[in-house]
C-alpha positions as a printed NumPy array, in Angstrom:
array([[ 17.821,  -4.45 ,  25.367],
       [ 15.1  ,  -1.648,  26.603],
       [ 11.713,  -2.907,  26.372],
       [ 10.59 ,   0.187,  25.091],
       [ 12.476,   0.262,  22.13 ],
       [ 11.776,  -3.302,  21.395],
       [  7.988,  -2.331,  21.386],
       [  8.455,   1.038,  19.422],
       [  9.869,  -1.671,  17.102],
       [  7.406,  -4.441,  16.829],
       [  5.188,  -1.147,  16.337],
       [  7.311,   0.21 ,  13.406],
       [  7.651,  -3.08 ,  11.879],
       [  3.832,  -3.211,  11.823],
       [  3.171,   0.198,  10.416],
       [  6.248,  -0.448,   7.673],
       [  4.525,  -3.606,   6.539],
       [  1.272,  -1.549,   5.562],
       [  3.457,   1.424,   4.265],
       [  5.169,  -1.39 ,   1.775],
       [  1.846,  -3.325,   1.055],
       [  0.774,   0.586,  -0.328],
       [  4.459,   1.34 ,  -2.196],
       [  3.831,  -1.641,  -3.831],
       [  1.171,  -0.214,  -5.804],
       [  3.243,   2.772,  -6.676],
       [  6.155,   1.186,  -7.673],
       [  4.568,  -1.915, -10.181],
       [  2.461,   1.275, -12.113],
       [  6.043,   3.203, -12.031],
       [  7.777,   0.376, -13.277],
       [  5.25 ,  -0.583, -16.217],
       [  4.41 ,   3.04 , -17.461],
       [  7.142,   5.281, -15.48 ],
       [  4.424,   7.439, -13.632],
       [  3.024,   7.904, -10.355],
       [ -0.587,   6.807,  -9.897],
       [ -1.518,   9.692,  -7.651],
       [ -5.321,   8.016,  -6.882],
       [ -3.296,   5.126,  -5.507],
       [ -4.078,   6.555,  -1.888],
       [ -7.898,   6.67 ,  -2.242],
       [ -7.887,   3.494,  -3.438],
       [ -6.642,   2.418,   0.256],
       [ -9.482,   4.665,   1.147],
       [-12.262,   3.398,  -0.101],
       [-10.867,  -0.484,   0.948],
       [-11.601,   0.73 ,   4.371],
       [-14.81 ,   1.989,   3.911],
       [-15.169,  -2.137,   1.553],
       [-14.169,  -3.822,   4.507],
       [-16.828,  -1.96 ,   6.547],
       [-19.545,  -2.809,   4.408],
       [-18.341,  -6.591,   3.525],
       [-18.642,  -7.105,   7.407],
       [-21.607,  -5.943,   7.501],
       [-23.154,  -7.625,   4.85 ],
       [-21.709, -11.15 ,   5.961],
       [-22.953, -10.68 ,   9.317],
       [-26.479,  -9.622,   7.95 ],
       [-26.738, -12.886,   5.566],
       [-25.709, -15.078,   9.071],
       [-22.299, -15.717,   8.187],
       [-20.67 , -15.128,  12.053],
       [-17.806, -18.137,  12.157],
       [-14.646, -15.638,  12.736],
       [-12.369, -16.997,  10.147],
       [-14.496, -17.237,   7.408],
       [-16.011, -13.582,   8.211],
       [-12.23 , -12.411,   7.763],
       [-11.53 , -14.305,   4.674],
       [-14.738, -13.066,   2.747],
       [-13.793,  -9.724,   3.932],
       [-10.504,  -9.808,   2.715],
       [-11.716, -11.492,  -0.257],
       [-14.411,  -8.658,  -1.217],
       [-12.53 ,  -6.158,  -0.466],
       [ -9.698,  -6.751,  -2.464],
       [-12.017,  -7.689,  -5.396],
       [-13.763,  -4.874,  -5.417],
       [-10.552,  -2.63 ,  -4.869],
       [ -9.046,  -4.537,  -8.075],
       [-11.705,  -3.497,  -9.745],
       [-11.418,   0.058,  -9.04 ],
       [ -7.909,  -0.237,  -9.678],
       [ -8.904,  -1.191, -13.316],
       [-11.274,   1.438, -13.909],
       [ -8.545,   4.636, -12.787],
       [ -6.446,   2.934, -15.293],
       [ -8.826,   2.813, -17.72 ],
       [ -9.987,   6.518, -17.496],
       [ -7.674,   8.358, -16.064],
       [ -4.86 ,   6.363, -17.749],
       [ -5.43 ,   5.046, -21.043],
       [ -6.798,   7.888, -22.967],
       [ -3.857,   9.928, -22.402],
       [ -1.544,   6.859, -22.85 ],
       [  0.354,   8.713, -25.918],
       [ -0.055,  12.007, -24.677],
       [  2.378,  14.291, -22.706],
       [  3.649,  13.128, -19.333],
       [  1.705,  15.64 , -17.538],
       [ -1.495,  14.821, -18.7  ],
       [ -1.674,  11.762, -17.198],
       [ -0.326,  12.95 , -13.864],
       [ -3.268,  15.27 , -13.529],
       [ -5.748,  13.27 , -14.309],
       [ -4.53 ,  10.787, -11.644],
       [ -4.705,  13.949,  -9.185],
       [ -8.68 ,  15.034, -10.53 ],
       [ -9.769,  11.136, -10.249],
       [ -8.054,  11.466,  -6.489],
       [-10.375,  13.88 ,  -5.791],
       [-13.173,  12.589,  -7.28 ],
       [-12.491,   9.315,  -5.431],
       [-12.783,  11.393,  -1.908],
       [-15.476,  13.453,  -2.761],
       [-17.6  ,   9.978,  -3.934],
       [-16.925,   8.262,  -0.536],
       [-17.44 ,  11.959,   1.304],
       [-20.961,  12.059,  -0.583],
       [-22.07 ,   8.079,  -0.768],
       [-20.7  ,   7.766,   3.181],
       [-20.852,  10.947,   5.064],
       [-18.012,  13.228,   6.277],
       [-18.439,  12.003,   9.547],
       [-15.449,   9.399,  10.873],
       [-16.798,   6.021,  10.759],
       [-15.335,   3.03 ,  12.237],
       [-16.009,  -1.11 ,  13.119],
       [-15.704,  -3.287,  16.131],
       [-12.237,  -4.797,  17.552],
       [-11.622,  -7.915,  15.449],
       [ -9.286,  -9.283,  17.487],
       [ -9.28 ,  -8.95 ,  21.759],
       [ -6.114,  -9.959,  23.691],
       [ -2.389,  -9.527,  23.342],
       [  0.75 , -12.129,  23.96 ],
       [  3.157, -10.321,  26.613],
       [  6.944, -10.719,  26.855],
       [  8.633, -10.077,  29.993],
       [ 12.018,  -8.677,  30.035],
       [ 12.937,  -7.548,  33.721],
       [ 10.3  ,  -5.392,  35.411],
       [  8.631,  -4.206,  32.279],
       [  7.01 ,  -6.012,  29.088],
       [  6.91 ,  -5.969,  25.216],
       [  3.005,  -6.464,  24.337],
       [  2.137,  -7.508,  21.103],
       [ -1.497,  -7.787,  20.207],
       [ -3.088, -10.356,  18.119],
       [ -4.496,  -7.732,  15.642],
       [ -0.61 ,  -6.702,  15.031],
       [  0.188, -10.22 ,  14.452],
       [ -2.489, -10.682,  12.252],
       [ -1.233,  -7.913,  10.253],
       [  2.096,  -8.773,   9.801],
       [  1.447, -12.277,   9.164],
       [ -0.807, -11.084,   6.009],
       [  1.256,  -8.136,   5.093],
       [  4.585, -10.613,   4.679],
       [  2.154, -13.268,   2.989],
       [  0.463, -10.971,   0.486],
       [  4.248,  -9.651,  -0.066],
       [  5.919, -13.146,  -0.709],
       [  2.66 , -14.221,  -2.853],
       [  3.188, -11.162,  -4.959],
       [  7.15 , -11.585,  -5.218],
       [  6.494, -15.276,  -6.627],
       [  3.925, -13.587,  -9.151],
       [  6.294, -11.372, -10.245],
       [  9.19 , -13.716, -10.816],
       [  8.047, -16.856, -11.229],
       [  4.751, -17.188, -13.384],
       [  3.492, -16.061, -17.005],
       [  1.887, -13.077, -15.81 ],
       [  5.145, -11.765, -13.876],
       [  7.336, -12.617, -16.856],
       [  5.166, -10.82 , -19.15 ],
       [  5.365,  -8.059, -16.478],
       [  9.043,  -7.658, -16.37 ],
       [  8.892,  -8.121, -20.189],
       [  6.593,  -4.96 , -20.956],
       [  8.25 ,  -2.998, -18.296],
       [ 11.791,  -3.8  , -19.82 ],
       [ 10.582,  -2.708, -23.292],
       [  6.74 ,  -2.017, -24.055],
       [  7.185,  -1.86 , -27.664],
       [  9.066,  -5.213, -28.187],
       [  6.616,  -7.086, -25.882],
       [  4.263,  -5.713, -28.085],
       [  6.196,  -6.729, -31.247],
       [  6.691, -10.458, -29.236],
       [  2.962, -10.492, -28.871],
       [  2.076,  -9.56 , -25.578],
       [ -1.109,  -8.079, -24.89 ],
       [  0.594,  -4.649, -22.999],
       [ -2.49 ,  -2.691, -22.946],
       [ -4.045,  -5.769, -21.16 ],
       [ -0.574,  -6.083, -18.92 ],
       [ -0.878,  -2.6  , -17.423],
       [ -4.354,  -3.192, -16.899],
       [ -3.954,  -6.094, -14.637],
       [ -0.376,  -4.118, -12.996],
       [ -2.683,  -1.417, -11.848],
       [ -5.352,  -4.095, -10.46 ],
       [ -2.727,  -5.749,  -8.723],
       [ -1.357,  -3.156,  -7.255],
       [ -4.87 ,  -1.364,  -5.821],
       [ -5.709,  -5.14 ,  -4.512],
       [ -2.915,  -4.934,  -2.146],
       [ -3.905,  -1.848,  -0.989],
       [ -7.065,  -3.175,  -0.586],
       [ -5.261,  -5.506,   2.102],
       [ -3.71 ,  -2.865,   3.807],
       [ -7.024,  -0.704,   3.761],
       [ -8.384,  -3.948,   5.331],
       [ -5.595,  -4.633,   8.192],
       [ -4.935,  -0.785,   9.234],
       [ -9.071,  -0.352,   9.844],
       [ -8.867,  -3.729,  11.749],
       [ -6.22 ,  -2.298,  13.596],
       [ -7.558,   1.386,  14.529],
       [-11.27 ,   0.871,  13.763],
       [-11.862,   4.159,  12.497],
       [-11.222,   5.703,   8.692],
       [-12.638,   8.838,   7.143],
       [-13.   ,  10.1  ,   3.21 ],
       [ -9.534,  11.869,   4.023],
       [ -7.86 ,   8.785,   5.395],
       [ -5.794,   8.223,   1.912],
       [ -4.174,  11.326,   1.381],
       [ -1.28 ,  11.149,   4.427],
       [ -0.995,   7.309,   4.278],
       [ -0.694,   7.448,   0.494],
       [  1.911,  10.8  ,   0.492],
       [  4.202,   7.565,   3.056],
       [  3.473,   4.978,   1.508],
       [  4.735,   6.894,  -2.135],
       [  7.537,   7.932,   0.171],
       [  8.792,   4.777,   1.382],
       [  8.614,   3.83 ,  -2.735],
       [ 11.25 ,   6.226,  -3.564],
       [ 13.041,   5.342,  -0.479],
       [ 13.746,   1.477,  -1.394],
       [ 14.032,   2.757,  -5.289],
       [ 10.716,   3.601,  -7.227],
       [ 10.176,   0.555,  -9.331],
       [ 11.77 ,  -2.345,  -7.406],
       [  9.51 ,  -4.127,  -5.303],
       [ 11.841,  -5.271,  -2.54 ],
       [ 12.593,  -1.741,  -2.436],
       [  9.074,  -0.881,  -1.836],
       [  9.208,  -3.478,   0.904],
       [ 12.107,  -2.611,   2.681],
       [ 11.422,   1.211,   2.014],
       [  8.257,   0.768,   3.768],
       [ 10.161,  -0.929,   6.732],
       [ 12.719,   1.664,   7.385],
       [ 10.381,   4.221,   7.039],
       [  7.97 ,   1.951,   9.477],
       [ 10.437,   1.491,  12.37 ],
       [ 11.947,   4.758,  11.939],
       [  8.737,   6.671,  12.801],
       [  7.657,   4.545,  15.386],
       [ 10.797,   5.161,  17.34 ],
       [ 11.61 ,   8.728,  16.743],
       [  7.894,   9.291,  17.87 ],
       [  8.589,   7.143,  20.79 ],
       [ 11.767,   8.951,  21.866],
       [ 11.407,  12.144,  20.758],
       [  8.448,  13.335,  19.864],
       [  5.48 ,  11.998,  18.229],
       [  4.776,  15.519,  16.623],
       [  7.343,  15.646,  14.316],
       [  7.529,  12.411,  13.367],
       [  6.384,  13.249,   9.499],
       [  9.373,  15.853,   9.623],
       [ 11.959,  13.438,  10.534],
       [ 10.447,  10.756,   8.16 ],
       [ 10.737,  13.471,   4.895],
       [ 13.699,  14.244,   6.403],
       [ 15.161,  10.7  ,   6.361],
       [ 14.423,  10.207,   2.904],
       [ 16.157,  13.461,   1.63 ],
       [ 19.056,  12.675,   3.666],
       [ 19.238,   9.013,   1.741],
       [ 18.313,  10.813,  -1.498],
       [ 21.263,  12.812,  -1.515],
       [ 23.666,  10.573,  -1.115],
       [ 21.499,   7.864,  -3.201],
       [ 19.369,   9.574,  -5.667],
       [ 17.67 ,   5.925,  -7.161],
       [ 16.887,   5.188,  -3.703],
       [ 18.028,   1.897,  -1.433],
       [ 17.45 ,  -0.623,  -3.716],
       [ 17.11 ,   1.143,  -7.398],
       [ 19.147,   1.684, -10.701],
       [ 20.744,   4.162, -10.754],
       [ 19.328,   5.832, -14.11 ],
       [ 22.518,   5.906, -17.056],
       [ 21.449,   9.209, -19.862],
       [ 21.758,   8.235, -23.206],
       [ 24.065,   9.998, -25.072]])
């Protein structure tokens, strides 16, 4: 098989596993409230700009053992992020809770803006950006060429796949992911059973801005560089490859993420890097037309 391609897609694979780690977050608020949290991509934002200042911080206090420095990272940043997950819910969210459906979508749009504008103001407009993590690469050789992957790319799809499979077992296999499935099946019986759904949606939205928290953490590890603008295109692919594997499934959002990973990385590879957003909308209306719900979602039955 040509080396290229194999590297185009250990390169897609990496940037799909961030794209799903984001989707998730769009799909668990989509599944629990059936809306799109439209701040979800400045919350990815601002983990960038978290995992800038955790370093840092943990360097300035002494703390310089490498694994350690990575897990308190990762652990502040996706703290911090949960937080600010929980706080968008709370006002953006919950006061318009029994409103009309479009309320709620604009205020998720006005607290997107306010969310750049805050970092643009509190950081600077300039592009900021942190030191390689991670130096060397493990090499393949297939003929007269190589496949390279480096160890920051392995780092992130180690994490990306862990944070996915923690989340899964959440979901299906605890209280919390019961009650999860239980409000988004029907908010008013859980409510009637006794579950705490104001409290449920709360945590859904934490949950979901911690793991873009981890992404936020692994993509600025990767490129070293982020800006007050860096959520908007990552969050318009990351909602993308959500509708791809079926808004409100989270396999979906993982294997939506996925295709849409590997298929940019190729296309830009052998075609041109250019129009790579083109052929990635593209993709997805092609798949929406002949599957509206989307790879791995249910198809929606009216009620007569």
């Amino acid at each position: 098989m040509d080396s290229f391609f194999l590297q185009q897609l250990f390169n897609g694979i990496t940037l799909g596993a961030v794209y799903g780690l984001i989707a998730i977050g769009y799909t668990m608020v989509y599944g629990i409230i059936g809306m799109i949290n439209f701040a979800h991509g400045e919350v990815y934002m601002i983990s960038a700009y978290l995992c800038a200042i955790a370093l840092a911080l943990l360097s300035f206090f002494g703390l310089h053992s490498f694994p350690l420095l990575i897990l308190g990272t990762l652990v502040f940043t996706i703290v911090v992020t949960g937080v600010y997950g929980w706080a968008i819910e709370r006002i953006a969210y919950k006061p318009l809770r029994n409103s009309t459906r479009l309320a709620p979508l604009i205020s998720a749009i006005g607290m997107s803006l306010i969310l750049q504008n805050y970092a643009q103001i509190s950081q600077g407009p300039r592009q900021q950006g942190i030191p390689t993590m991670f130096d060397g690469a493990l090499r393949f050789h297939i003929g007269d060429s190589f496949v390279q992957m480096t160890y920051t790319k392995l780092f992130i799809l180690v994490a990306a796949f862990v944070g996915m499979l923690v989340l899964s077992w959440i979901i299906s296999s605890t209280k919390l992911g019961r009650m999860c499935r239980a409000v988004q099946q029907d908010r008013k019986m859980a409510s009637i059973l006794g579950i705490n759904t104001d409290r449920i949606i709360s945590l859904v939205f934490m949950i979901g801005a911690a793991m873009a928290g981890l992404a936020g953490v692994l993509v600025t590890m990767n490129y070293g560089t982020f800006d007050f603008y860096a959520g908007f295109i990552i969050g318009i692919k990351a909602f993308t490859a959500a509708v791809l594997g079926g808004i409100g499934s989270l396999p979906g959002a993982m294997l939506g993420g996925l295709i849409l990973g590997i298929a940019e990385a190729q296309f830009s590879g052998m075609v041109n890097s250019d129009y790579k957003d083109v052929f990635s909308f593209g993709l997805l209306v092609v798949i929406l037309i002949f599957r509206p719900q989307g790879l791995l979602g249910r198809p929606v039955v009216s009620k007569v």
